[in-house]
C-alpha positions in Angstrom: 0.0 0.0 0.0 2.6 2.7 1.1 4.6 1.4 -2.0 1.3 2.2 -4.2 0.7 5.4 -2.5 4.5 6.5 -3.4 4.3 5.5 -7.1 0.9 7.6 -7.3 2.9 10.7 -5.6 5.4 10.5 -7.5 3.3 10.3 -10.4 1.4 13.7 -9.6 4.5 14.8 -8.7 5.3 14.4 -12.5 2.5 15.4 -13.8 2.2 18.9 -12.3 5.9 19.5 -13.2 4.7 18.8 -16.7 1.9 20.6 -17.0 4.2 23.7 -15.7 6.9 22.8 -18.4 3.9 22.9 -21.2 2.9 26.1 -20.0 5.7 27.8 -19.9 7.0 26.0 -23.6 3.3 27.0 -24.9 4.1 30.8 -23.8 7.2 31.1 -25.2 6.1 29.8 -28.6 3.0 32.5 -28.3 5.1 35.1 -27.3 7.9 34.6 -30.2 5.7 35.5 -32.8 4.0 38.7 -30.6 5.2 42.3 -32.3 3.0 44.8 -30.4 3.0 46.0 -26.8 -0.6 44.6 -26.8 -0.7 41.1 -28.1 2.0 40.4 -25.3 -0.5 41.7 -22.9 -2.9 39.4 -24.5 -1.1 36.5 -24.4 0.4 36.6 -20.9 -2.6 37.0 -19.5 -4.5 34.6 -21.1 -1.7 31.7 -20.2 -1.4 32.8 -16.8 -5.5 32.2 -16.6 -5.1 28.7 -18.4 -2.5 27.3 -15.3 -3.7 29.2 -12.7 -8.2 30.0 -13.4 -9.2 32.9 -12.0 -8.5 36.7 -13.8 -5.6 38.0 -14.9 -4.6 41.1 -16.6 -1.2 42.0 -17.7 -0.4 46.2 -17.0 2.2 47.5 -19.3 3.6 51.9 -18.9 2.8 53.7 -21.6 5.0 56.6 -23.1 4.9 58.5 -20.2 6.3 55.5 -18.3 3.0 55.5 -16.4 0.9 51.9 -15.5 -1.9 52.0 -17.9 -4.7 50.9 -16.0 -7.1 47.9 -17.1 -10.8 49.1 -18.7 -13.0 48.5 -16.9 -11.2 47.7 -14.0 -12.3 43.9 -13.0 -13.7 43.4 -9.3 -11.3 43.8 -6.2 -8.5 44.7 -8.7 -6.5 48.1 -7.2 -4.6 50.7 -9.2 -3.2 51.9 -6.5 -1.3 48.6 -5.1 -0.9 48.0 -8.9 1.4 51.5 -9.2 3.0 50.8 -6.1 4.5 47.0 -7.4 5.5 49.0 -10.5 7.6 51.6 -8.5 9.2 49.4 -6.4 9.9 46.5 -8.3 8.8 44.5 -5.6 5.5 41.7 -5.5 2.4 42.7 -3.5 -1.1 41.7 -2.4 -2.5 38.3 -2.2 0.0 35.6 -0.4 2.9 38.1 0.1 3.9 40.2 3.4 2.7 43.2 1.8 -1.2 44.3 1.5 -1.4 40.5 2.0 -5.3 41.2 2.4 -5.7 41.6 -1.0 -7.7 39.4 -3.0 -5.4 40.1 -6.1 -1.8 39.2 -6.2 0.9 41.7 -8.0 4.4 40.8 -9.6 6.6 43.5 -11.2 7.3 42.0 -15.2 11.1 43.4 -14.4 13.3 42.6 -17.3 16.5 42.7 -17.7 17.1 46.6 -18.3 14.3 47.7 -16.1 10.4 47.1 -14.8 8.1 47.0 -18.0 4.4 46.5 -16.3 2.7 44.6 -13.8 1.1 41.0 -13.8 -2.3 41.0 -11.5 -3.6 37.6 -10.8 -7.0 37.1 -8.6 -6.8 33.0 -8.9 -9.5 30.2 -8.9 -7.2 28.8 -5.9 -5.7 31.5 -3.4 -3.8 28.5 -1.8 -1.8 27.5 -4.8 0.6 30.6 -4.3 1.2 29.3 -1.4 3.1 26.3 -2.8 6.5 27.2 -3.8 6.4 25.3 -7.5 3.5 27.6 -8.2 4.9 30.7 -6.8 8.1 29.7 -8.9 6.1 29.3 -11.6 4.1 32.4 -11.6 7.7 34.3 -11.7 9.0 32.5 -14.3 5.7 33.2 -16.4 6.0 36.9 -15.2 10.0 37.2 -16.5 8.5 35.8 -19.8 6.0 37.7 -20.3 8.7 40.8 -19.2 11.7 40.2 -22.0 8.9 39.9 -24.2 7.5 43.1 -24.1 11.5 44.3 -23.8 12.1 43.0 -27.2 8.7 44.7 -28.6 10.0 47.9 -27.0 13.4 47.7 -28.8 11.9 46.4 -32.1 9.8 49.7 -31.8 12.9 51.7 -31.4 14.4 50.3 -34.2 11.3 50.3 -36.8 11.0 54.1 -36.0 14.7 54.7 -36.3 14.8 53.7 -39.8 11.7 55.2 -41.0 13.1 58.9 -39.5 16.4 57.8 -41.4 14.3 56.6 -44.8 12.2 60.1 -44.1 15.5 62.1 -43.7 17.2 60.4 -46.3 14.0 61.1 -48.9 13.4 64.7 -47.7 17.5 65.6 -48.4 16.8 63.9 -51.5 14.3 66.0 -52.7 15.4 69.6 -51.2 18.7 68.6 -53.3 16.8 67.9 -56.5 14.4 71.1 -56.1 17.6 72.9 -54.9 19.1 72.0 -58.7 16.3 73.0 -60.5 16.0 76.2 -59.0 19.1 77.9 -58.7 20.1 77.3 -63.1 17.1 80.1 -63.5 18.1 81.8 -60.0 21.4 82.6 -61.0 20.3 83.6 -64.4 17.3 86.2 -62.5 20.2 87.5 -60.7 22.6 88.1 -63.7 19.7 90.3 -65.4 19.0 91.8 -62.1 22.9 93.1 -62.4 22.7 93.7 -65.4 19.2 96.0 -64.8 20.8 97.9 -62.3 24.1 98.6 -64.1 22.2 100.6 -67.2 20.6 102.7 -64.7 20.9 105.9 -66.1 23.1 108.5 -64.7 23.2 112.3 -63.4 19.6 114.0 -64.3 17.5 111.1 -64.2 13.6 111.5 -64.4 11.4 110.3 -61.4 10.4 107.4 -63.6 14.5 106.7 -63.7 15.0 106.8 -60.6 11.8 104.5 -59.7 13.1 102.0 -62.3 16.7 102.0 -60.5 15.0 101.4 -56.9 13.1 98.5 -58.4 16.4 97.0 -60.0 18.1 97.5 -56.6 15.0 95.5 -55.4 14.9 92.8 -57.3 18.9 92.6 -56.9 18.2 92.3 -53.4 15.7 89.7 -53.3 17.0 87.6 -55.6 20.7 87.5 -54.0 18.4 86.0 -50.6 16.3 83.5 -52.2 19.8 82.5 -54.1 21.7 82.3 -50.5 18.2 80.5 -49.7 18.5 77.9 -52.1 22.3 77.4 -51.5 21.6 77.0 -48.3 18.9 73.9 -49.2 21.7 72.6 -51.3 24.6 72.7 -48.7 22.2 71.0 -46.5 21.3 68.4 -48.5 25.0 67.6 -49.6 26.0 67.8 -45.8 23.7 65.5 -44.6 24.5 62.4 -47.6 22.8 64.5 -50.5 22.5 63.2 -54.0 24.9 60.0 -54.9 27.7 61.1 -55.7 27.3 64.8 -54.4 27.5 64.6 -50.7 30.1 66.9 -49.6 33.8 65.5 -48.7 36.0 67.9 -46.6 39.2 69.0 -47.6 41.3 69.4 -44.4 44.6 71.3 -44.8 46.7 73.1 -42.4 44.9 76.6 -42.5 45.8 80.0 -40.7 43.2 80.8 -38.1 43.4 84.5 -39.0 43.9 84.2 -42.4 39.9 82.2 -42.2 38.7 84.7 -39.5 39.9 87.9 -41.7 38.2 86.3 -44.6 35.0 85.4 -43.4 34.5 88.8 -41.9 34.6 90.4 -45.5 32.1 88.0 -47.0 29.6 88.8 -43.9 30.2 92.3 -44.8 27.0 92.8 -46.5 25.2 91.1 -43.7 26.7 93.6 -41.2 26.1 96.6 -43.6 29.0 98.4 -42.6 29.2 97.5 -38.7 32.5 96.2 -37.5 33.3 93.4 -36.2 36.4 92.8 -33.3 38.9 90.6 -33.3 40.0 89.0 -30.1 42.9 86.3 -31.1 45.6 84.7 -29.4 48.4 85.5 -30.8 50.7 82.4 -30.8 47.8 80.6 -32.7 49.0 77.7 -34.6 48.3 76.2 -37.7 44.8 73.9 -37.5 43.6 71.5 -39.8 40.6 72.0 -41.6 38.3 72.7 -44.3 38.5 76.2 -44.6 35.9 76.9 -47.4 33.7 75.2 -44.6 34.7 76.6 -41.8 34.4 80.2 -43.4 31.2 79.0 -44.2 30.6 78.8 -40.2 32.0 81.8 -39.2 30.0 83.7 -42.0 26.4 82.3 -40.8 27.3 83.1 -37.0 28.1 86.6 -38.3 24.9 87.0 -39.9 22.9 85.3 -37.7 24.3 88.0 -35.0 23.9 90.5 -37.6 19.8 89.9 -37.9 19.0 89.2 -34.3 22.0 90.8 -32.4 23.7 94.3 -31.9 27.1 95.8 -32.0 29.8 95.5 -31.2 30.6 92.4 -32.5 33.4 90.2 -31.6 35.3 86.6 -33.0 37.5 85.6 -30.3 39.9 82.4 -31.1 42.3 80.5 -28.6 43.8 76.8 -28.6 44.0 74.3 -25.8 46.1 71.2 -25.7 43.7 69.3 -28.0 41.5 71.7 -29.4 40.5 74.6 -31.5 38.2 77.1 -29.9 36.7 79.7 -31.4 33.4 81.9 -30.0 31.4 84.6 -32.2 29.9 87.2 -29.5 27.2 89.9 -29.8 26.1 92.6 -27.6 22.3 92.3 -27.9 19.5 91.0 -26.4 20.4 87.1 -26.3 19.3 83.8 -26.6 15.5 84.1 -26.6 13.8 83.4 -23.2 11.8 80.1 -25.0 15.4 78.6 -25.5 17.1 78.8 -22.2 17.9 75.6 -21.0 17.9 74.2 -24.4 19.7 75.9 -26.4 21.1 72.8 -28.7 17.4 73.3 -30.2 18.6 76.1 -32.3 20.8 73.7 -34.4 17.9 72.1 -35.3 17.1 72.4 -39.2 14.2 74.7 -39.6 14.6 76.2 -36.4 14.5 80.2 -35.9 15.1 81.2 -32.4 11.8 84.0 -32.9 9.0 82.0 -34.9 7.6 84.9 -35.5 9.9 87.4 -36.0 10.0 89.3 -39.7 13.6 88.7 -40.0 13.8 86.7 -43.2 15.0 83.3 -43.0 13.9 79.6 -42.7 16.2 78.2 -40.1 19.3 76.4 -41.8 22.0 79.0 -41.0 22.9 77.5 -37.5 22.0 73.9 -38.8 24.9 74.2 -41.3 27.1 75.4 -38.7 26.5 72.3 -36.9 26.9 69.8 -39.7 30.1 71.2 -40.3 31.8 71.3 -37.2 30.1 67.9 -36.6 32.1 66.8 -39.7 35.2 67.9 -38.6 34.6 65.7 -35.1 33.6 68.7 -33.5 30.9 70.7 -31.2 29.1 73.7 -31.1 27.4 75.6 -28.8 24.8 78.5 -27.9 25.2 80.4 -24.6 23.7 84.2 -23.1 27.6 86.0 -23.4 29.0 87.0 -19.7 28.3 90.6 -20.5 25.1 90.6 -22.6 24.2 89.2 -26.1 24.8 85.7 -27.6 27.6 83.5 -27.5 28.3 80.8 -30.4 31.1 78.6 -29.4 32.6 75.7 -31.3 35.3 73.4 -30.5 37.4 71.8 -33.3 40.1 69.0 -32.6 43.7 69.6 -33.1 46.9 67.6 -33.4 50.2 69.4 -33.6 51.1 70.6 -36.8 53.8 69.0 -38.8 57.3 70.3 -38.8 59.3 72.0 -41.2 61.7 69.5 -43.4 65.3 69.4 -42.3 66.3 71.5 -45.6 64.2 74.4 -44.9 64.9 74.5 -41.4 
């Protein structure tokens, strides 16, 4: 009899650790083929009901990294327990030391990079999670459950990673092919502009002379901005991969800092209209490698961008470090605007204007360029309100000694 009585023991013995293998095996095959937030939800739940009866509900955060509650809420189920398990990573209700009262028992789904939801379970048999192979096996289902709605996460991550890149990739596309098509009759409106305003007549003009004239200096005008405009498209669009075959490609020599800053103050000249700009450089300033076409391109939009929404006096100030390059272009007006404090790398963004609604002209790629090229070079840039009033643009480019001179010539 006792010998009978073993055999049959050992035999539910083997049966329940099967039936907890099956469920766990039938779960992980669900789960494999699960790609959103909610069909893991879906699934959990409904296995955890299969070995255990009762209700369950599986909780997941949503965007917010907040416990989305179930709807409608199933009886003795509570929120507030529910958002408690969630921030403390720890089990509560039903059969544990905490809020044992509970009818409902709650297990953080902790994963392995952090707490992705909670599993609630009011079961057909409160006693069961008493039993340590059921307890185990409630965990077990819970970690489940948890990596699988860890991988859904990162799948999401990915899938709208390369969809921005696809939609960044098509949109530089297409601002490079519109950019092409527009400047051939652009720079041809702005040689007959020239052209217009060079036969002006002279001395003793009429009124209707002189009206004519003002209009060619007009159209000069405009069409010189929406030709910097499209350029500006362009450059954007070959900085950022472009065309095949177009993107740009930097051509880093060993430059002179002052021969670069001297340079790009006389092609911001117009910008300025006539106000000077300061020069504040160290004067044992080595050569530093770099694309200078590009870098003058930087120090030409920093001017003009100070020029538009600064004020006098304005100031390039340049000075090297042990492994860098820094140089700052500093006005004297009202600063960063109030809506970008405290996040001020917002202004590199493309399409970004520091006043939305200002009727300054421009569209927002000025800084943008600034920061693909110093990116390009492996380096930063910055915004900051200047210690004494005004703006602050900063970038940092790396340096490495420069080369010495050959034996001969030394």
């Amino acid at each position: 009899g006792q010998l009978t009585a073993g055999l049959r023991f050992t035999a539910r013995v083997s049966a329940s650790r099967e039936r907890r293998a099956q469920s766990l095996f039938e779960l992980a095959r669900e789960l494999s083929g699960a790609l959103e937030h909610a069909q893991v939800a879906a699934l959990g739940a409904a296995a955890v009901q299969r070995h255990f009866g009762g209700t369950a509900r599986v909780l997941v955060a949503d965007a917010a990294d907040r416990l989305v509650p179930p709807e409608p809420a199933p009886g003795g189920f509570d929120a507030g327990v529910a958002d408690w398990v969630f921030a403390q990573g720890r089990s509560a209700g039903l059969a544990t030391a905490t809020l044992a009262a509970q009818s409902w028992h709650y297990v953080p789904l902790t994963a392995p990079m952090r707490v992705r939801g909670v599993l609630a379970l009011c079961p057909a048999h409160p006693r069961w999670l008493r039993i340590p192979e059921q307890a185990r096996q409630l965990e077990t289902l819970a970690r489940q459950i948890a990596i699988a709605l860890e991988r859904v996460h990162y799948v999401e991550v990915a899938q709208r990673a390369v969809v921005e890149m696809a939609s960044e990739s098509l949109r530089n596309t297409l601002l490079a092919a519109i950019s092409h098509d527009v400047r051939t009759p652009l720079t041809a409106l702005v040689g007959l502009a020239d052209s217009l305003q060079a036969s002006a007549p002279g001395p003793g003009r009429s009124p209707d002379d002189l009206a004519r004239a003002e209009t060619a200096r007009a159209i000069v005008a405009q069409a010189r901005a929406l030709h910097a405009l499209v350029g500006n498209l362009l450059d954007m669009a070959r900085l950022e991969g472009g065309v095949a075959g177009d993107a740009v490609k930097l051509r880093c020599e060993w430059q002179s800092v002052e021969e670069v800053v001297g340079s790009a103050i006389r092609l911001a000249g117009p910008a300025l209209g006539g106000r000077a700009v300061a020069t504040d450089l160290a004067p044992d300033l080595p050569l530093v490698e770099f694309d200078a076409v590009l870098m003058e391109r930087v120090l030409v939009n920093l001017l003009e961008n100070a020029a538009k929404y600064g004020a006098p006096p304005f100031v390039i100030a340049a000075h090297v470090t042990d492994a860098a390059l820094v140089v700052a272009v500093r006005d004297h007006g009202a600063g960063l605007p109030p809506s970008m404090r405290g996040r001020e790398h917002v202004l590199f963004d493309k399409f970004t204007r520091g006043r939305s609604e200002s009727a300054t002209p421009g569209v927002g790629l000025g800084l943008a360029i600034c920061k693909a090229i110093v990116g390009a070079h492996g380096g930063t840039i910055a915004a900051a309100d200047g210690a004494r009033g005004g703006a602050e643009f900063t970038l940092t480019l790396p340096r490495r000694a420069p080369p010495g001179l050959p034996d001969s010539i030394s």
